[in-house]
MIMI-575207 format. One record per residue (C-alpha): residue in three letters; x, y, z. Coordinates in steps of 0.02 Angstrom, whole numbers, plus 50000, padded with zeros to 5 digits. Example, Ala and Ser with C-alpha at 12.3 -4.5 7.8 and 13.67 -1.06 7.14 Angstrom:
BEGIN
ALA506154977550390 SER506844994750357 
***
This chain:
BEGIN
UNK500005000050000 UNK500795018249952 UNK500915027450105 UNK500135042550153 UNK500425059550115 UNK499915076550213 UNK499845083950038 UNK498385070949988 UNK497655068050150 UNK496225073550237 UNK495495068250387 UNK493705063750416 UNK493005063750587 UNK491215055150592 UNK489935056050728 UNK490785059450879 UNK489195068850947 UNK488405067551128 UNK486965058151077 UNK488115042351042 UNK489505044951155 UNK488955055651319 UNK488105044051463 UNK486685056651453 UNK486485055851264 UNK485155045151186 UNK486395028351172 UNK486825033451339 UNK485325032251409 UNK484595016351313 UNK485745008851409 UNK487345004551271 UNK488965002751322 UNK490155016451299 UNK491725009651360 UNK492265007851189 UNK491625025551154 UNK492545032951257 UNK494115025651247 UNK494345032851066 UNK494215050551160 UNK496125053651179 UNK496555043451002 UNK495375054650903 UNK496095069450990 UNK497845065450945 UNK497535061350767 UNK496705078350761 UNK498025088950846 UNK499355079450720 UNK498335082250568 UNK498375102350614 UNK500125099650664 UNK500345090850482 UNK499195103450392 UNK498265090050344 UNK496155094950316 UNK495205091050457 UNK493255087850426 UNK492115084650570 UNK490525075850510 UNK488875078750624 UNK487155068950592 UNK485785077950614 UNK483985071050594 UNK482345080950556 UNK480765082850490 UNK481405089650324 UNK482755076750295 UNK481715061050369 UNK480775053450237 UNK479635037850235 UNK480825025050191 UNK482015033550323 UNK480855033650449 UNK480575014950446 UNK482415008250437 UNK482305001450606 UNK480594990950557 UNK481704974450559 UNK482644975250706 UNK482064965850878 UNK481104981250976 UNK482564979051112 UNK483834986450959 UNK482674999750912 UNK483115017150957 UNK481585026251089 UNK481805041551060 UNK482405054650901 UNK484175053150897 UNK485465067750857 UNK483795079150824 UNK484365094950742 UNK484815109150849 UNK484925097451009 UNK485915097151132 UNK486395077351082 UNK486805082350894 UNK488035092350944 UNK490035087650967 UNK490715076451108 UNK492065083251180 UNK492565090751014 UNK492505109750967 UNK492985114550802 UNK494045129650759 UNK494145140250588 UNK495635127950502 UNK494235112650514 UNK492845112250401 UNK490975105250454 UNK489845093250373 UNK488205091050411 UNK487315075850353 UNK485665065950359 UNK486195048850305 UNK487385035350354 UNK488675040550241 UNK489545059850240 UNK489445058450073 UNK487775053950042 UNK486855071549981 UNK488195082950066 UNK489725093549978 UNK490995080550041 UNK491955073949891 UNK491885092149827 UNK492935099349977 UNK494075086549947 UNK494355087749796 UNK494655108149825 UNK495825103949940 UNK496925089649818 UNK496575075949957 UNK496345058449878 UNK496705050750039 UNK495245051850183 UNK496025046250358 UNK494295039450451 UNK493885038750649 UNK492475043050743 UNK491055031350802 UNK489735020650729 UNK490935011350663 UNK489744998050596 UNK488545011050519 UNK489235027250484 UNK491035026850473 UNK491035008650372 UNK489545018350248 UNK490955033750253 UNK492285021250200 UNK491245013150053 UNK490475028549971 UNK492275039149987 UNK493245022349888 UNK491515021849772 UNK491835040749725 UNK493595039049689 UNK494485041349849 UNK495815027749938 UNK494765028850140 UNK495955023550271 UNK494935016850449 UNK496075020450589 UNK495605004050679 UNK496005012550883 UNK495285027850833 UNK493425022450791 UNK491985013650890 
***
């Protein structure tokens, strides 16, 4: 594998919001386990403070769920699942206080992402700041790991970019 490059690099942080990863957040409260959760805290710190260090992009991708993204189909995604899996409640509703960052505060040299699907870049200007920015490389952590970062992963190698998991860095 060709190694990577802070010139072609960028890195992706996705869903590292209260609602999965605070003990008072939605996942929190259901009852999930966060150990793993939180023990990506310090990993996903460093591999942000080295990616400013490297000038390497940092994006920091947010879910957000609401009546004007939540279709039908959307809606009934959970229909399958045992009622014990199903989420209770709305989860990283817009504007609350569990869609926003865990632990996390951006400053002006990241850029945001906002996005209503499993993927950042399903429906959301993604691939285009990367592209601005010369990165065919996207460096992944964050958590959902099963969902969101592994739908991150497929759709960024779909739309021509090489997506690198960090394996200690996700949950």
């Amino acid at each position: 594998m060709q190694p990577l490059s802070a010139e072609t690099s960028a890195l992706v942080i996705v869903d590292y919001q209260n609602d999965f990863c605070h003990p008072d957040g939605a996942f929190g409260r259901a009852g999930h386990d966060l150990s793993a959760v939180q023990a990506v805290a310090v990993p996903i710190a460093r591999l942000r403070d080295q990616a400013h260090e490297a000038g390497v992009p940092v994006v920091v991708v947010r879910v957000e769920h609401s009546s004007w993204t939540d279709d039908a189909i959307w809606l009934r995604r959970f229909e399958g699942l045992l009622p014990e899996a199903r989420p209770t409640e709305q989860v990283a509703a817009r504007g609350s206080w569990g869609a926003e960052l865990f632990h996390l505060k951006p400053d002006d040299r990241d850029f945001e992402v906002v996005k209503h699907r499993y993927s950042a870049f399903a429906y959301t200007p993604l691939a285009l700041v990367l592209r601005a920015r010369g990165c065919t490389d996207v460096v992944i952590c964050g958590v959902q790991t099963d969902v969101c970062v592994l739908g991150t992963a497929r759709d960024a190698l779909q739309v021509g970019f090489r997506p690198v998991v960090v394996s200690d860095a996700v949950a």
